[in-house]
C-alpha positions as CSV (number, residue, x, y, z in Angstrom):
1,X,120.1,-119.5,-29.8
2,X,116.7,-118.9,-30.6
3,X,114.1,-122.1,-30.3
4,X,114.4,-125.5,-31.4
5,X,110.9,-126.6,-33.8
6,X,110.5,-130.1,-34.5
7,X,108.3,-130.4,-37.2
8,X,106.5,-133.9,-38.3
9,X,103.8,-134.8,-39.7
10,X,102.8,-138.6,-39.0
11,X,100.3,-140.4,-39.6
12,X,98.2,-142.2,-36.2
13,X,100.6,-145.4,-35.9
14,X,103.5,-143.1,-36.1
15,X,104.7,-142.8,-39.6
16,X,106.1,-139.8,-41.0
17,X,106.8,-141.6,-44.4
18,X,105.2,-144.1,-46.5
19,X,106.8,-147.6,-46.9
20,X,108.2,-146.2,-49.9
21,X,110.1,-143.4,-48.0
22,X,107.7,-141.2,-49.7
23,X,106.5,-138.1,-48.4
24,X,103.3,-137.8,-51.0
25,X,100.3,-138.8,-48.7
26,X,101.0,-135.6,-47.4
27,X,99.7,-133.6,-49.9
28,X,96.5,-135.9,-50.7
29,X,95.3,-134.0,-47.7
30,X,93.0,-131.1,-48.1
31,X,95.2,-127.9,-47.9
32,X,98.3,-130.2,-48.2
33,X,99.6,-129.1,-51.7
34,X,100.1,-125.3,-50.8
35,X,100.9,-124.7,-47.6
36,X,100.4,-121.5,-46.3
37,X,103.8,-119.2,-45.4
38,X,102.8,-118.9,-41.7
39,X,103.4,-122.9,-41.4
40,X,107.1,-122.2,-41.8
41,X,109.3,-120.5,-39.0
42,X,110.1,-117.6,-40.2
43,X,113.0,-117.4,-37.6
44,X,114.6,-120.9,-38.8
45,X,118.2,-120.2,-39.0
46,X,119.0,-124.0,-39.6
47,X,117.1,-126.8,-41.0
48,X,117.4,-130.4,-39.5
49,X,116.3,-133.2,-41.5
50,X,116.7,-137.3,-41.9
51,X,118.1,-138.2,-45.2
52,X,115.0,-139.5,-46.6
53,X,113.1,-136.3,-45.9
54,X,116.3,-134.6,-47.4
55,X,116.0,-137.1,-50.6
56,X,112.5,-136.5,-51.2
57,X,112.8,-133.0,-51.6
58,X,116.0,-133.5,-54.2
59,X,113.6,-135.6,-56.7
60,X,110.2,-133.7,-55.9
61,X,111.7,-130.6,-56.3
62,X,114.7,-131.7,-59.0
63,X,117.0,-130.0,-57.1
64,X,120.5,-131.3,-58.7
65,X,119.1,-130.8,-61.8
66,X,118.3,-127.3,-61.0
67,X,120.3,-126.2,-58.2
68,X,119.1,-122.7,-58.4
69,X,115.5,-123.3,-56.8
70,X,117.5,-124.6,-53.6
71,X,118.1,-120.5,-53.2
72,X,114.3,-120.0,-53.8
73,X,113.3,-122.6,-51.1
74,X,116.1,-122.3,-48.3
75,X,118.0,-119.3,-49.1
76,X,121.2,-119.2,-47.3
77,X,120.4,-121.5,-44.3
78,X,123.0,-124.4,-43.1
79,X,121.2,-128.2,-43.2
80,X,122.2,-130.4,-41.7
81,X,121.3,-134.3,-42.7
82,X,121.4,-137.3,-40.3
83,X,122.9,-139.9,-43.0
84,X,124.3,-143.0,-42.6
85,X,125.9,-143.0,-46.4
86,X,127.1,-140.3,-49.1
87,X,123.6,-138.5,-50.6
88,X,124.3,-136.0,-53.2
89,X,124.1,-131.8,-52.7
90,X,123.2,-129.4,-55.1
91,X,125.3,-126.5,-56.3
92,X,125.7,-123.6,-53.9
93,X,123.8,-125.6,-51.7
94,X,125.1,-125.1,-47.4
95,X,123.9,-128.8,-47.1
96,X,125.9,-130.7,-44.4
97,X,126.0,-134.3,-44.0
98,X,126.2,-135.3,-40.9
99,X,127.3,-139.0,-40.1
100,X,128.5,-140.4,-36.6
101,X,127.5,-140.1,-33.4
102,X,124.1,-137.6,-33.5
103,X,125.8,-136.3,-30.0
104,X,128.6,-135.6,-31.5
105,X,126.5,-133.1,-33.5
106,X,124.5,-131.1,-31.8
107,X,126.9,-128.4,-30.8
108,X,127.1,-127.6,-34.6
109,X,123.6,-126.8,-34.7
110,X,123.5,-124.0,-32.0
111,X,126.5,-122.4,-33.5
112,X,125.0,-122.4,-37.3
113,X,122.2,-121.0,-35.9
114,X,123.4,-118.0,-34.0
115,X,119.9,-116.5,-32.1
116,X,117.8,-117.8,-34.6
117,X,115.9,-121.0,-34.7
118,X,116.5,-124.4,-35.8
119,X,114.1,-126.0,-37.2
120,X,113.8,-130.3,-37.1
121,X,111.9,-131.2,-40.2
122,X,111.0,-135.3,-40.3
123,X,113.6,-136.8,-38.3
124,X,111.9,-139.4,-36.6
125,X,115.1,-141.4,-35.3
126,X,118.7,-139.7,-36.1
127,X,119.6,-142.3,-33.8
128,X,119.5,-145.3,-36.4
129,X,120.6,-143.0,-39.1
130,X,123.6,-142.0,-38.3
131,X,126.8,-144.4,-38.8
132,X,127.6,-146.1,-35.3
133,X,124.6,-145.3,-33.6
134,X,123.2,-148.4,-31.8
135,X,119.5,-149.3,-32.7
């Protein structure tokens, strides 16, 4: 297994999302709308995420709608959502929803990833998002 990158923007009181679960004031920065390749890691085997960050990207990018740019954006890599409820997945899409225990998870990360990264995009508590975690 390669590294484990855990990747959040947040804002000085903590937030990584807006009250609206929205991810948008992160582009109103300068430089925010196109990030630059080298931000990504180009090692990520996996990608991590909470399911809001995960349901942002579905309607920003209109991913069930068109499935195909999922390919263009994460190619082949497993991702894995912390959920606590059923959340759509686009065609062709490796997009695994993880619910229970987030203990009970993490071996499954490791072995999806092989000796490349994973990378943790917005998750600020998998704790409280997965079903039968304890706040």
């Amino acid at each position: 297994m390669g590294r484990i990158i855990y990747d959040a923007a947040t804002t000085l009181n903590g937030w990584i999302a807006d009250e609206n679960h929205s991810l948008d004031w992160l582009f109103a920065v300068e430089g925010g709308a196109a990030p630059t390749p080298e931000q990504y890691p180009a090692d990520a085997a996996v990608l991590v995420e909470g399911s809001h960050t995960y349901e942002w990207v579905l309607r920003n990018e209109n991913l069930i709608a068109e499935p195909a740019k999922w390919q263009r954006l994460f190619g082949d890599k497993p991702t894995f959502v912390f959920t606590s409820r059923e959340l759509p997945v686009p065609d062709g899409a490796d997009v695994r929803l993880i619910c229970g225990e987030v203990t009970d998870a993490l071996p499954a990360l490791p072995a999806a990833a092989g000796a490349g990264d994973i990378w943790v995009i917005g998750v600020g508590d998998p704790g409280q998002r997965a079903i039968g975690s304890r706040p």
